[in-house]
One Martini backbone bead per residue (centre of mass of N, CA, C, O) as a GRO file, in nm:
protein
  470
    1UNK     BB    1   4.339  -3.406   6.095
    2UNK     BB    2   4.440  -3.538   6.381
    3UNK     BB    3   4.388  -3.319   6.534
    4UNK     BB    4   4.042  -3.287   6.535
    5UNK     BB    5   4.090  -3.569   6.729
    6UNK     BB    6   4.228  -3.519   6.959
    7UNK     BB    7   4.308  -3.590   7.342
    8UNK     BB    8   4.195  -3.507   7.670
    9UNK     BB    9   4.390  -3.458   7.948
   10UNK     BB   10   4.201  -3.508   8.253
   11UNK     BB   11   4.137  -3.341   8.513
   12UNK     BB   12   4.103  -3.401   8.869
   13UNK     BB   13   4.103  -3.280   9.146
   14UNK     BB   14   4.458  -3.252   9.288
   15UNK     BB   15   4.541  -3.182   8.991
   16UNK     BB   16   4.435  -2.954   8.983
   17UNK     BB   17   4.457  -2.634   9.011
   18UNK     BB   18   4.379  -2.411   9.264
   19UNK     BB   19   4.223  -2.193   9.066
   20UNK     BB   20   4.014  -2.402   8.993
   21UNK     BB   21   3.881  -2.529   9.237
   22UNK     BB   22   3.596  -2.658   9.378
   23UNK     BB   23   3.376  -2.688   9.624
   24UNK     BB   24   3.308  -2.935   9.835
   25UNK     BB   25   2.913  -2.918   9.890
   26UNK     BB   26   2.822  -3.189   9.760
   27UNK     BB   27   2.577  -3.410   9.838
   28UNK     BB   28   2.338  -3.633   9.683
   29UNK     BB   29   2.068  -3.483   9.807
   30UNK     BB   30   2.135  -3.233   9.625
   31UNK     BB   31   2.170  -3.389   9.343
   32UNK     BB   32   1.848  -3.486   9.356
   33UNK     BB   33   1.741  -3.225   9.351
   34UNK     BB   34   1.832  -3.098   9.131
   35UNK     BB   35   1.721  -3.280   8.895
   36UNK     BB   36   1.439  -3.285   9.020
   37UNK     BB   37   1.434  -2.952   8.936
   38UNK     BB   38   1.522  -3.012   8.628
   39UNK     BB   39   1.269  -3.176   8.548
   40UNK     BB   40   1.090  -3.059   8.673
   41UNK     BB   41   0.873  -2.880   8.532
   42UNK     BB   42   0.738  -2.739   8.238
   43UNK     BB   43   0.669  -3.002   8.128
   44UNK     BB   44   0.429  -3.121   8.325
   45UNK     BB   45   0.293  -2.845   8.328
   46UNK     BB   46   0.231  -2.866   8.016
   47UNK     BB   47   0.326  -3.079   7.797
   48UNK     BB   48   0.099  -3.259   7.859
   49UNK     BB   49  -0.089  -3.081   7.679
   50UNK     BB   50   0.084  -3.157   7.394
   51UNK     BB   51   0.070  -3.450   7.400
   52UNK     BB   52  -0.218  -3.526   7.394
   53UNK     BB   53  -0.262  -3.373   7.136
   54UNK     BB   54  -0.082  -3.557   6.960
   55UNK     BB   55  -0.175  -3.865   7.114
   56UNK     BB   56  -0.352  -3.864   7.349
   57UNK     BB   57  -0.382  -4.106   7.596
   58UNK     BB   58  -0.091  -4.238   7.493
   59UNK     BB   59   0.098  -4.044   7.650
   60UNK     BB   60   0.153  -4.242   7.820
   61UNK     BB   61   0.362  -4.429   7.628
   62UNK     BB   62   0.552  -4.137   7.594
   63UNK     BB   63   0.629  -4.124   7.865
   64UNK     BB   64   0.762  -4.408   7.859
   65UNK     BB   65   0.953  -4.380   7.600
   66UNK     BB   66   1.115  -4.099   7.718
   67UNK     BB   67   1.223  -4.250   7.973
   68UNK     BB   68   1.373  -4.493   7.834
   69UNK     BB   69   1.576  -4.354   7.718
   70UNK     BB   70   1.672  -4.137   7.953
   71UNK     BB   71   1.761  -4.409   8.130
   72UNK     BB   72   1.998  -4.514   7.928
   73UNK     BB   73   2.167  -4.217   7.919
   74UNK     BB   74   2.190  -4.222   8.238
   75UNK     BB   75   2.340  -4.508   8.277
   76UNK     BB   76   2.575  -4.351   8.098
   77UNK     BB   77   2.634  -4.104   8.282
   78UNK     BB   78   2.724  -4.256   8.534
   79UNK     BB   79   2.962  -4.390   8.422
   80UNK     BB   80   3.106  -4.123   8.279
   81UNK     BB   81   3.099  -3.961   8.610
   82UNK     BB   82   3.320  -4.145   8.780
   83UNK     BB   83   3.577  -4.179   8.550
   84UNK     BB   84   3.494  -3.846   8.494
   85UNK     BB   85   3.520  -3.632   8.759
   86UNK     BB   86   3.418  -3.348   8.574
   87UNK     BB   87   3.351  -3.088   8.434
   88UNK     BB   88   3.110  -3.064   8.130
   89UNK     BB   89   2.984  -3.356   8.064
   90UNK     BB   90   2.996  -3.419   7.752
   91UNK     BB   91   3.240  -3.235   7.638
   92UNK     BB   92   3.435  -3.416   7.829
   93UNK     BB   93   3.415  -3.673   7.743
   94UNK     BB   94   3.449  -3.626   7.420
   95UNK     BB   95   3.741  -3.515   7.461
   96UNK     BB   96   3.853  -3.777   7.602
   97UNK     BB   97   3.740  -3.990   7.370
   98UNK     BB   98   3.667  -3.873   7.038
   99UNK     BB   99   3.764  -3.538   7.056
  100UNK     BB  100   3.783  -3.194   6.968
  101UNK     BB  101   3.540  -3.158   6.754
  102UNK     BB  102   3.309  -3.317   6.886
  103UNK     BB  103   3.359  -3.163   7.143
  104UNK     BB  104   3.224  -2.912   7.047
  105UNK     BB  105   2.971  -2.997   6.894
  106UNK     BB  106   2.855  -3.067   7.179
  107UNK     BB  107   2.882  -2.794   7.324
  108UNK     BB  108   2.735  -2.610   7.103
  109UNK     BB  109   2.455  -2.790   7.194
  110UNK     BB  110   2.441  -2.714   7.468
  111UNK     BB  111   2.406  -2.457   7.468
  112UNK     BB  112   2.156  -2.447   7.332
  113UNK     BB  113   1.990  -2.634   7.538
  114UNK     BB  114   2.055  -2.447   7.802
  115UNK     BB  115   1.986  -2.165   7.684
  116UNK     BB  116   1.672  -2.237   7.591
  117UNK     BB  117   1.596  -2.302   7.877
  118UNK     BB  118   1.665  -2.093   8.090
  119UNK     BB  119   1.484  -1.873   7.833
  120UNK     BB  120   1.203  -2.021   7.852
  121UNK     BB  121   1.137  -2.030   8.164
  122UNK     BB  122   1.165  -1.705   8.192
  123UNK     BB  123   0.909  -1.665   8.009
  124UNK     BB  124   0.719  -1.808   8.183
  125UNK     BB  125   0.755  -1.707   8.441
  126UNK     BB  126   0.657  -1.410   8.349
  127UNK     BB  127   0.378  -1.474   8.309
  128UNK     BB  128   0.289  -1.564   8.564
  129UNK     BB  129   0.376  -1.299   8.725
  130UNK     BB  130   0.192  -1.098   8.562
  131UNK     BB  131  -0.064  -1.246   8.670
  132UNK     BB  132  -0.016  -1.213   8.986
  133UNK     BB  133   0.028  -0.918   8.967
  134UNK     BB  134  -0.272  -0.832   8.843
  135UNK     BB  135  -0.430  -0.935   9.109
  136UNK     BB  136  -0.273  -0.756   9.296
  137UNK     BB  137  -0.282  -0.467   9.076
  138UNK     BB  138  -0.020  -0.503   8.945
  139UNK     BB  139   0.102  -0.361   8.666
  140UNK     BB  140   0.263  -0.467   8.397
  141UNK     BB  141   0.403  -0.353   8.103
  142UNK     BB  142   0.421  -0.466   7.825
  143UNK     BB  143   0.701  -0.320   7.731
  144UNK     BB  144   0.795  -0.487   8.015
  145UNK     BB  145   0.720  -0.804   7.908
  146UNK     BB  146   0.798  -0.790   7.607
  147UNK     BB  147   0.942  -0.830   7.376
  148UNK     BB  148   0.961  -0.717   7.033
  149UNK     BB  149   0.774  -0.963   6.868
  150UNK     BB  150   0.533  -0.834   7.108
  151UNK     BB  151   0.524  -0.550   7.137
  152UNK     BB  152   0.798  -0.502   7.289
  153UNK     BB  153   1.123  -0.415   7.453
  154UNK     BB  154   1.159  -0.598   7.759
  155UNK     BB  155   1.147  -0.882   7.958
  156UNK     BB  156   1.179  -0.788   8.296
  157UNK     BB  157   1.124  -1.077   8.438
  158UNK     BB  158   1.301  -1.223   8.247
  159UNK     BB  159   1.545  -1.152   8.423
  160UNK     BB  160   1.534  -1.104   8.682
  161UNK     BB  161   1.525  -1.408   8.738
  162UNK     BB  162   1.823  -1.431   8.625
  163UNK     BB  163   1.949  -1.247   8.832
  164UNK     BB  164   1.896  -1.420   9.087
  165UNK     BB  165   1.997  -1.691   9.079
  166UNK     BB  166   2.260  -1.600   8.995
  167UNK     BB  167   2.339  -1.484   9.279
  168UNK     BB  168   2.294  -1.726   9.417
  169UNK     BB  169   2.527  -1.893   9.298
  170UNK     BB  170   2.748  -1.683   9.394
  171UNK     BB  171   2.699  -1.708   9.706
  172UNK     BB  172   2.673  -2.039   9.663
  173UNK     BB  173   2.657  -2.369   9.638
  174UNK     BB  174   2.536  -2.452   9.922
  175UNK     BB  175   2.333  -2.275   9.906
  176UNK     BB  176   2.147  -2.304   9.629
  177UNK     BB  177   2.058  -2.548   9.735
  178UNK     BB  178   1.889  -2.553   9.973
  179UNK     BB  179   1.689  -2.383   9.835
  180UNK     BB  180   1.636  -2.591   9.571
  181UNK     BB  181   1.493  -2.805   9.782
  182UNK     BB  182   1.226  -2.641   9.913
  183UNK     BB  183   1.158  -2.610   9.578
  184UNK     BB  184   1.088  -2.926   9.563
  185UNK     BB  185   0.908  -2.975   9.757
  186UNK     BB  186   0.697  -2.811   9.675
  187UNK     BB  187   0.652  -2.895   9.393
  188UNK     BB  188   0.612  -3.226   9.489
  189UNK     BB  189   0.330  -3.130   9.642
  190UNK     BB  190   0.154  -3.005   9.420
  191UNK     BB  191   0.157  -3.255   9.266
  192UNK     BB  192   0.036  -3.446   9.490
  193UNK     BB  193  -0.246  -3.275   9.489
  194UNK     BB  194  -0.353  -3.293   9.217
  195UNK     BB  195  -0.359  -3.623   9.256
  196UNK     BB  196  -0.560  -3.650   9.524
  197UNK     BB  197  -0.828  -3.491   9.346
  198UNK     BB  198  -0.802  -3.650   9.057
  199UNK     BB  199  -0.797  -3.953   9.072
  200UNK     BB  200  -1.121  -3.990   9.194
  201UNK     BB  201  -1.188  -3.934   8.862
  202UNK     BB  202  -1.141  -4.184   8.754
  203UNK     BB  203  -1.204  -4.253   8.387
  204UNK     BB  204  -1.185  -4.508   8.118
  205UNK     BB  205  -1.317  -4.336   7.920
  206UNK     BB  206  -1.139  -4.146   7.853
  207UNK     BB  207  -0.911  -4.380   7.705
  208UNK     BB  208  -1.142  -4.337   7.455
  209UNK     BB  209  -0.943  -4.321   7.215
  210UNK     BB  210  -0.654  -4.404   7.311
  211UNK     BB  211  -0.509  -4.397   6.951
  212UNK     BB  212  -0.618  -4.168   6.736
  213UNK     BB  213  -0.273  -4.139   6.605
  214UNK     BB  214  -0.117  -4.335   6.669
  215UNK     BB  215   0.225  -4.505   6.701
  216UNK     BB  216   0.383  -4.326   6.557
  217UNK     BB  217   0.509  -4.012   6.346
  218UNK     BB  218   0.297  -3.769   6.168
  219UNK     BB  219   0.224  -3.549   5.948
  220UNK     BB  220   0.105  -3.234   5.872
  221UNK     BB  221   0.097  -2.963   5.668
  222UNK     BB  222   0.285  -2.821   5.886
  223UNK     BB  223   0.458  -3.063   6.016
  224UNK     BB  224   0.329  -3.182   6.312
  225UNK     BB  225   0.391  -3.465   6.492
  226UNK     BB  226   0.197  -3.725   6.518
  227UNK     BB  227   0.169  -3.937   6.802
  228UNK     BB  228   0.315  -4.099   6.998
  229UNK     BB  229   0.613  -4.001   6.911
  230UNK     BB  230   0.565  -3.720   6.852
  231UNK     BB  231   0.504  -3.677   7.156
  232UNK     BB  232   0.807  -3.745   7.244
  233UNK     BB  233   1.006  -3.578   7.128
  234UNK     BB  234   0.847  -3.325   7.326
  235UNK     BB  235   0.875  -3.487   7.602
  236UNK     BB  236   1.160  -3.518   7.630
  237UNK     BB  237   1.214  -3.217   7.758
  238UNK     BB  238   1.068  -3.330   8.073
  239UNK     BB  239   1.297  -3.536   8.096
  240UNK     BB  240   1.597  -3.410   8.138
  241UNK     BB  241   1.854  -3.279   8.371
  242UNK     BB  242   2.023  -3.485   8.469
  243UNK     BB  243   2.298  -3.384   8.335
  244UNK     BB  244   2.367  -3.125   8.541
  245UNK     BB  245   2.510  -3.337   8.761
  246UNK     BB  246   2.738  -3.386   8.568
  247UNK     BB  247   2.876  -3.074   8.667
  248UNK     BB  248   2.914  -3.131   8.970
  249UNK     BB  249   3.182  -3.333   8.988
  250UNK     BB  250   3.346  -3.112   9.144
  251UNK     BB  251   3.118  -3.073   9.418
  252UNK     BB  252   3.133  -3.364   9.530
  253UNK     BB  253   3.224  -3.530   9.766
  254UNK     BB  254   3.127  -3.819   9.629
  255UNK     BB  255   3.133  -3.903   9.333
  256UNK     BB  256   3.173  -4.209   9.276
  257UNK     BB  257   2.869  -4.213   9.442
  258UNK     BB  258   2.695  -3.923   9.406
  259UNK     BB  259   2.624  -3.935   9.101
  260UNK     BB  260   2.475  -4.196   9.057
  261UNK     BB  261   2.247  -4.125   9.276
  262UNK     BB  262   2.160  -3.884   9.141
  263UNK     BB  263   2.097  -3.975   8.819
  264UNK     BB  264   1.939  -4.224   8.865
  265UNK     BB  265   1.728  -4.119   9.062
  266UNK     BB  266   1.610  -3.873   8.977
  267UNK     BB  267   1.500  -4.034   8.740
  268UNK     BB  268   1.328  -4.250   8.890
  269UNK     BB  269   1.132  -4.028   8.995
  270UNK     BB  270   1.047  -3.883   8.764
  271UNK     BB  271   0.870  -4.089   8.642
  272UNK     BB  272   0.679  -4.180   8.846
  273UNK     BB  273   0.568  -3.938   8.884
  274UNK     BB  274   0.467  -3.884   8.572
  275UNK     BB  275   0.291  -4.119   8.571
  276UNK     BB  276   0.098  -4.032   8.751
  277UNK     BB  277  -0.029  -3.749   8.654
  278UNK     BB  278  -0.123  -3.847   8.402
  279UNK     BB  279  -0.304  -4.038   8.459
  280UNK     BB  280  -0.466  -3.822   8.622
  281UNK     BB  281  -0.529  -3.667   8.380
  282UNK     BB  282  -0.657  -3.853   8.132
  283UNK     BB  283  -0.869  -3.972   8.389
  284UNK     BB  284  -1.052  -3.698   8.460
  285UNK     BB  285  -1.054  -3.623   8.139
  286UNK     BB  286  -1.070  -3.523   7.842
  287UNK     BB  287  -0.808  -3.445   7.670
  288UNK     BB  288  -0.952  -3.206   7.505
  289UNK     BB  289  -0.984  -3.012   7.726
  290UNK     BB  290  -0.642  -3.040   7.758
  291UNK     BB  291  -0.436  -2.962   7.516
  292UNK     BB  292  -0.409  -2.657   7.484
  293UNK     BB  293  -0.326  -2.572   7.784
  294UNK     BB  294  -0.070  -2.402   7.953
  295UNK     BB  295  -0.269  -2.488   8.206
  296UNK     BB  296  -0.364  -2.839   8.268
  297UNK     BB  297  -0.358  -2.872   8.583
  298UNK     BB  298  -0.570  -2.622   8.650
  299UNK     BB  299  -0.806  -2.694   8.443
  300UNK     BB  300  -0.875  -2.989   8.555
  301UNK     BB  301  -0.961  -2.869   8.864
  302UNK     BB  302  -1.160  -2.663   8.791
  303UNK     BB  303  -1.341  -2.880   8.653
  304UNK     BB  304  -1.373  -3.045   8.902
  305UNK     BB  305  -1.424  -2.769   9.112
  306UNK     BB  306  -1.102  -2.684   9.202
  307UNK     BB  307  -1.027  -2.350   9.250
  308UNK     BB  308  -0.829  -2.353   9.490
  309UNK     BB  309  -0.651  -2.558   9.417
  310UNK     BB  310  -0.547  -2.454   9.113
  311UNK     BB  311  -0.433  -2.165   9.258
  312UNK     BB  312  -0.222  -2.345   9.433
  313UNK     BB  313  -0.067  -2.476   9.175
  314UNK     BB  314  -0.004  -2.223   9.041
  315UNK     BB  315   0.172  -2.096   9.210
  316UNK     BB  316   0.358  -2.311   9.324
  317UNK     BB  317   0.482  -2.349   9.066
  318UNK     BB  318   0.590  -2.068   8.986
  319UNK     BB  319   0.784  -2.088   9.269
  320UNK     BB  320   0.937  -2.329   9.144
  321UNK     BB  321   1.051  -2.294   8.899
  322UNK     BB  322   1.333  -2.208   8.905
  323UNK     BB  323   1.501  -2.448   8.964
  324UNK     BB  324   1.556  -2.481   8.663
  325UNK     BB  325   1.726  -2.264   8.622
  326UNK     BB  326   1.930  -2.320   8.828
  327UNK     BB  327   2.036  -2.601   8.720
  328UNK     BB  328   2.115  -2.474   8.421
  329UNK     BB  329   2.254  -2.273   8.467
  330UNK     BB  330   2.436  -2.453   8.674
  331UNK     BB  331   2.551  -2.600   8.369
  332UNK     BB  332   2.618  -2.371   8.216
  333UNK     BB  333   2.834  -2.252   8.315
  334UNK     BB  334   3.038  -2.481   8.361
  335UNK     BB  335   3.051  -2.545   8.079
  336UNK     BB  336   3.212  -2.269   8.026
  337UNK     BB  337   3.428  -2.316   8.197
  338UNK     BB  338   3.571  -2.545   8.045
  339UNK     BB  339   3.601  -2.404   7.838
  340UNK     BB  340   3.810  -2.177   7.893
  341UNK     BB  341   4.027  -2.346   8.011
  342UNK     BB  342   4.011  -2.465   7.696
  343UNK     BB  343   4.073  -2.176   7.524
  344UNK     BB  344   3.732  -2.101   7.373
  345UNK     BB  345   3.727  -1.915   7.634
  346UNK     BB  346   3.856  -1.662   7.850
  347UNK     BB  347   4.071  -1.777   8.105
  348UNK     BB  348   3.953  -1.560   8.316
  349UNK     BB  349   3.678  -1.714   8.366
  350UNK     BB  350   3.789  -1.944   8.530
  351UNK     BB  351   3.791  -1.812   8.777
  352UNK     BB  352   3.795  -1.840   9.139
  353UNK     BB  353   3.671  -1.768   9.423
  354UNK     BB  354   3.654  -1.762   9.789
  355UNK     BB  355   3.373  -1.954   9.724
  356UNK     BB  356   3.448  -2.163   9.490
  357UNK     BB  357   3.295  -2.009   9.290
  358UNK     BB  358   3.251  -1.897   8.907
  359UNK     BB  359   3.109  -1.571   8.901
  360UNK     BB  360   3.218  -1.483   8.652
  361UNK     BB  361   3.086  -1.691   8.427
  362UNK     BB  362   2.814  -1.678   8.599
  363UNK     BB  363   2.757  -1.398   8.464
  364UNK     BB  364   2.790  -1.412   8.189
  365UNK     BB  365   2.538  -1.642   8.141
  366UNK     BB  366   2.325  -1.485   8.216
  367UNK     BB  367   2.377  -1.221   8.028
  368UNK     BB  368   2.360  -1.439   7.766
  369UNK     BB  369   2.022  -1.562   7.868
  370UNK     BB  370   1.895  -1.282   7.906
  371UNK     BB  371   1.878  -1.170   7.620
  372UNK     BB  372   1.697  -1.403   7.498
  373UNK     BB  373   1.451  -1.349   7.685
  374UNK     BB  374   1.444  -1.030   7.667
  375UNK     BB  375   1.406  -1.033   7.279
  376UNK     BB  376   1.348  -1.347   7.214
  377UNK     BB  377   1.126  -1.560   7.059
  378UNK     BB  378   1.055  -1.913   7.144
  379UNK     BB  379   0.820  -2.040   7.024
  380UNK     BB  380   0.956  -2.204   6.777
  381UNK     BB  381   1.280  -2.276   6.933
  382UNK     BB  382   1.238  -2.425   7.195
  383UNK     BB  383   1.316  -2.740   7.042
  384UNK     BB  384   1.613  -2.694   7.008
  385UNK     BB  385   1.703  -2.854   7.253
  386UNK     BB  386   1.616  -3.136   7.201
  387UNK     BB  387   1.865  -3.164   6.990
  388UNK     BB  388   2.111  -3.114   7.188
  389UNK     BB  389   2.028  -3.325   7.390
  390UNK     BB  390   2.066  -3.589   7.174
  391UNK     BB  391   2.351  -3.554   7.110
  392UNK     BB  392   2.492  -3.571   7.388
  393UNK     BB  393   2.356  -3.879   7.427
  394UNK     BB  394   2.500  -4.011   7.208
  395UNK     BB  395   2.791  -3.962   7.285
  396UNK     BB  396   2.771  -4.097   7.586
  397UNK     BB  397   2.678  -4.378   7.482
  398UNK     BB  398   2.966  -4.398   7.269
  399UNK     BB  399   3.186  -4.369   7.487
  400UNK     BB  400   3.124  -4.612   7.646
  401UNK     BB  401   3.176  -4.838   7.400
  402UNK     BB  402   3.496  -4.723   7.346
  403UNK     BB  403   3.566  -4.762   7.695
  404UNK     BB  404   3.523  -5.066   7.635
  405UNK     BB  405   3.726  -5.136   7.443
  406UNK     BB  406   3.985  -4.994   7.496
  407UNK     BB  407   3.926  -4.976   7.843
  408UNK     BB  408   3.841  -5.275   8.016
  409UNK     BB  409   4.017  -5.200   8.278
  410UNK     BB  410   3.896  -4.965   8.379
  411UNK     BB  411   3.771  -4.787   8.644
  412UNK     BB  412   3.421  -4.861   8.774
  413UNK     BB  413   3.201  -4.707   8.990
  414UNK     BB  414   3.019  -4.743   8.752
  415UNK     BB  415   2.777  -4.977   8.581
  416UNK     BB  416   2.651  -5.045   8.311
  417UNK     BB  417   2.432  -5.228   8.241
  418UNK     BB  418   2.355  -5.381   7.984
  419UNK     BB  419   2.568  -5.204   7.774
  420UNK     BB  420   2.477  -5.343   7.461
  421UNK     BB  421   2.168  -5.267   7.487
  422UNK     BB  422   2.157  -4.987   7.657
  423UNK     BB  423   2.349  -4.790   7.479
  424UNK     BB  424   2.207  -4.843   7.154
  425UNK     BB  425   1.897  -4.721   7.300
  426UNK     BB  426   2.006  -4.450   7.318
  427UNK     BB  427   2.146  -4.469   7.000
  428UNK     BB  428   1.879  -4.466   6.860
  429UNK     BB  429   1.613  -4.328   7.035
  430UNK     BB  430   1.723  -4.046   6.966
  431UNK     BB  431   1.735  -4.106   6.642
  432UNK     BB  432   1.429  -4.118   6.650
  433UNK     BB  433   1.362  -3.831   6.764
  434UNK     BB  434   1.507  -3.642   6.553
  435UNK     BB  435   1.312  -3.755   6.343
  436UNK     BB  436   1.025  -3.651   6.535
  437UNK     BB  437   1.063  -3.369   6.456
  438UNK     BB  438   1.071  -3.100   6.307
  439UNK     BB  439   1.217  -3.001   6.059
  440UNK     BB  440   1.316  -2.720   6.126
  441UNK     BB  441   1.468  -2.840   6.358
  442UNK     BB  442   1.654  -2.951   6.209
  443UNK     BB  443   1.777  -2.780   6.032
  444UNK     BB  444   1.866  -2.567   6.274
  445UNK     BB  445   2.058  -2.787   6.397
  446UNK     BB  446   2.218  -2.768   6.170
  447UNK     BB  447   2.306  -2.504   6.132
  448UNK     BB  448   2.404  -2.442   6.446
  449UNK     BB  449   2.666  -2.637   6.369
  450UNK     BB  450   2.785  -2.503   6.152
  451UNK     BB  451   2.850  -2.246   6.255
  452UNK     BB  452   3.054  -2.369   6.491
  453UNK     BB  453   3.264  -2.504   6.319
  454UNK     BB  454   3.366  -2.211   6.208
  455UNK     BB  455   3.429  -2.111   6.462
  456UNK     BB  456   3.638  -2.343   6.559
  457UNK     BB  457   3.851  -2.313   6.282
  458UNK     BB  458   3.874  -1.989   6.296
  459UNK     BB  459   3.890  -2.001   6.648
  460UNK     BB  460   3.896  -2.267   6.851
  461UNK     BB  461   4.186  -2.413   6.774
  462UNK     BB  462   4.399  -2.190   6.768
  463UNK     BB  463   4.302  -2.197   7.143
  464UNK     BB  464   4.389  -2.414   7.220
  465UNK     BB  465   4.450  -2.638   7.476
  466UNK     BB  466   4.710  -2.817   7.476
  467UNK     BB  467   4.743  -3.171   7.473
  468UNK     BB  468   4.843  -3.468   7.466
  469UNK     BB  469   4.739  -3.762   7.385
  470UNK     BB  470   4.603  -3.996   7.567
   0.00000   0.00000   0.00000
């Protein structure tokens, strides 16, 4: 039973084979911008109106809650990104502080995680592609457009687009930052445009009744939980992706500064955009009129008369909507190659090409995300993203307050303030939004990790490389 729990001496820098090494390519400036390019997505641009329609203009609150449990989890990845500064995120610190079956758990809640986002983006951004070329005339084939569940064949725009980016993180990892800055900076311009149009008609009458469906979390018939808090459960979502950050941390030039400031930072600038987009979103119409729609900042500029602003903030959006794929891979990929290391995928998958990047992997990785993207629908499973991502959020605030008992004394190059405030906020408000998922989700979130455990039992202990406990 004791192996089930052994702890792994995690490597990085120099103490690492060469031949696992990655180039130390990124410095804070990229890391704010991964964080920012994979926060900011398909949450603010589409999310805004389903938190609206379960919470009303209350949805201010939820994004308020689910930023605040968010920058909790932030402020604890911060200090064990720096004391453990190697690829992996939470599972290589669960593998370090609490054990192997644990992190095994974490990881392939990860995978579950990175897996639903990278494959729900690409077939979001399919949708963008499908009706920007209908527009001008090139129709793609409804066959070639949609999965098997939607009457078609193979959603070929989300392959597509998972494998540009794919090519791209392989080409360099400093070429695909440099890349995804610039699509973060028109990303930033577009909200910024919105909210100029939008905010010039907020209207205080929009926010009576503030919140209509009350403050807690309450289910209809469906299962579907309205309310503040239900409507957090669901926008906790937009506000994700800062953990991509701490897998980079062994490619950033000064990870003991760098990693802090880029996870820390970019939370706190996300949280900012979102609440000014939001304000301006449900002072400008009454919230039922976007509350339903796919496109809802889109659909409130048309209606306050901006059809060519609406028009250009619509292509905007499709345009920079990679940054999140960007992010996500290149954080599924890394969790990748950390387990391929410890022997739970093929060891040969972990090799590093000449370019410092890890192509193998990443190309798996992509395999592995197209695969979902072109024939699974994910309407139905993509909130069980969010179920994998609150389990990696409470191991990591777990972790800070084990190795705040065990080694108070171990050099913390960023200390999370009042940890044991901060700490258990996290790891409270993370149990109280899994709480408010739907039913389905928590049972299928608990399903795909029995099957997991069953995996590593099976499959994973007996491959794992061994290594003394720490």
């Amino acid at each position: 039973m004791s192996s089930l729990f052994r702890r792994k001496t995690i490597l990085f820098g120099d103490d690492r084979p060469v031949e696992h090494r990655l180039a130390r390519t990124l410095s804070w400036p990229h890391l704010v911008a991964l964080g920012v390019g994979a926060i900011v997505g398909t949450g603010i641009l589409t999310l805004i109106g389903v938190g609206a329609d379960r919470a009303g203009p209350a949805v201010l609150l939820s994004f308020v809650v689910a930023g605040a449990i968010c920058a909790c989890a932030a402020l604890c990845y911060a200090e064990m990104a720096t004391m453990i500064p190697a690829s992996g995120s939470a599972y290589t610190y669960s593998y370090a502080v609490l054990g192997e079956s644990i992190a095994w758990v974490v990881g392939w809640s990860l995978i579950l995680e990175y897996s639903l986002v990278v494959s729900t983006v690409a077939v979001g951004w399919s949708g963008y592609a499908v009706g920007f070329l209908k527009g001008l005339g090139i129709v793609v084939p409804a066959a070639l457009a949609n999965g098997p569940a939607l009457g078609g064949v193979v959603n070929l725009p989300a392959i597509g687009i998972i494998a540009v980016v794919a090519g791209l993180l392989m080409l360099g990892t400093r070429e695909s930052a440099r890349v995804n800055t610039a699509l973060v900076v028109l990303k930033i311009a577009t909200l910024a445009l919105f909210v100029f149009v939008a905010l010039p008609h907020f209207d205080a009458a929009n926010l009576a009744p503030f919140a209509p469906y009350g403050y807690g979390s309450t289910a209809d018939a469906g299962g579907v939980k309205y309310g503040v808090m239900g409507a957090a459960a669901i926008i906790f979502f937009a506000f994700y992706g800062f953990d991509a950050i701490s897998t980079a941390a062994e490619e950033a030039k000064n990870p003991e500064r760098d990693l802090a400031i880029g996870i820390v930072g970019s939370m706190a600038a996300c949280t900012v955009i979102y609440l000014i987009v939001a304000a301006a979103a449900v002072g400008a119409v009454p919230f039922a009129a976007f509350s339903d729609s796919p496109e809802p900042l889109a659909l409130i500029l048309r209606s306050l008369g901006a059809r060519t602003t609406a028009t250009v903030v619509a292509a905007a959006a499709a345009i920079a909507l990679p940054t999140v794929l960007l992010a996500f891979l290149f954080g599924q990929s890394r969790i990748f190659l950390v387990m391929a290391r410890d022997g739970f995928l093929p060891q040969s998958l972990a090799k590093i090409d000449a370019r410092g990047t890890p192509a193998r992997i990443t190309a798996m990785t992509a395999v592995f995300v197209a695969i979902i993207a072109g024939l699974v629908p994910l309407d139905v499973i993509a909130s069980l993203a969010n179920a994998g991502t609150l389990c990696a959020f409470v191991a990591v605030a777990t972790c800070v307050l084990v190795l705040r008992r065990r080694t108070p004394e171990a050099r913390r190059p960023f200390r999370t303030p009042l940890v044991w405030l901060v700490a258990p906020a996290a790891i409270l408000g993370c149990c109280y939004l899994f709480t408010s998922l739907q039913s389905v989700t928590q049972i299928a979130f608990f399903a795909w990790n029995g099957a997991g455990l069953l995996v590593y039992l099976l499959y994973g202990r007996q491959r794992a490389v061994l290594s003394p406990p720490a």
